[in-house]
N, C-alpha and C positions, 0 to 999 in steps of 0.2 A: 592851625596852620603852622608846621614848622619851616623855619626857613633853611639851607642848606647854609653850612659849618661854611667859614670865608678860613683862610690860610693862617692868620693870626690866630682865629679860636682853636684851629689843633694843635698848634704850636703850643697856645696856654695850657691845652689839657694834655698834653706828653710832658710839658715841663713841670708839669704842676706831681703829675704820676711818678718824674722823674726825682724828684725832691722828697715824696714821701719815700721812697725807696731808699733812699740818700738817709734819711730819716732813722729810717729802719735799722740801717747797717748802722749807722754813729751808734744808735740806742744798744746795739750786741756790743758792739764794740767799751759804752759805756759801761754794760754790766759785768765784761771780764774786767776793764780796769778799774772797777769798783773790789773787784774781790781780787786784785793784787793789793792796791793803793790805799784804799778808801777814801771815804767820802769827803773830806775835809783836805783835798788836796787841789789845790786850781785847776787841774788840766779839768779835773774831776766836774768841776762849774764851770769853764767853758764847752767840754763837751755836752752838757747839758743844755746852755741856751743854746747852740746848735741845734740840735733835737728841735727845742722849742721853735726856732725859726726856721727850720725845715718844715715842720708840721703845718705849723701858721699858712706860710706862702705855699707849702703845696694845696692849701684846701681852698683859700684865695683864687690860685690861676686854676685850680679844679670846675669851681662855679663860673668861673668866667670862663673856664673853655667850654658848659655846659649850658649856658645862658641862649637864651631863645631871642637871638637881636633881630629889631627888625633892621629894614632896607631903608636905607637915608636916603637914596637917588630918586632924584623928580623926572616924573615920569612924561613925556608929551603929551598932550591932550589930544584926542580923539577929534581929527578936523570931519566936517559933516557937511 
């Protein structure tokens, strides 16, 4: 039984899709200022852990927008 996605879990999974993408362009972006600069230069290690914490958090709110929650609300009982 799946339950239907609530406004917070597509939020996570767009932003999560949003960040890898984000990700993706730093990393181009990484590889031409690697073969201007090289690699022993700071911008060169911070764009890197960029990348990394791009990655990290988009795969985080990826599984959490993808996650199967149940329903917390209590339900009335059935009068007879």
């Amino acid at each position: 039984m799946t339950n239907k996605k609530g406004t917070l879990q597509k939020l996570s999974f767009i932003s999560g899709s949003i960040s890898l993408l984000l990700a993706f362009i730093i990393g181009v972006a990484l590889f031409f200022r690697d073969q201007a600069e090289g690699v022993t230069d700071p911008v060169y290690a911070s764009l890197l852990a960029t990348v990394f914490f791009f990655i990290c958090v988009g795969f985080v709110l990826i599984v959490m927008g993808r996650a199967d929650i149940p329903n917390f609300k209590f339900e009335k009982p059935e009068e007879k």
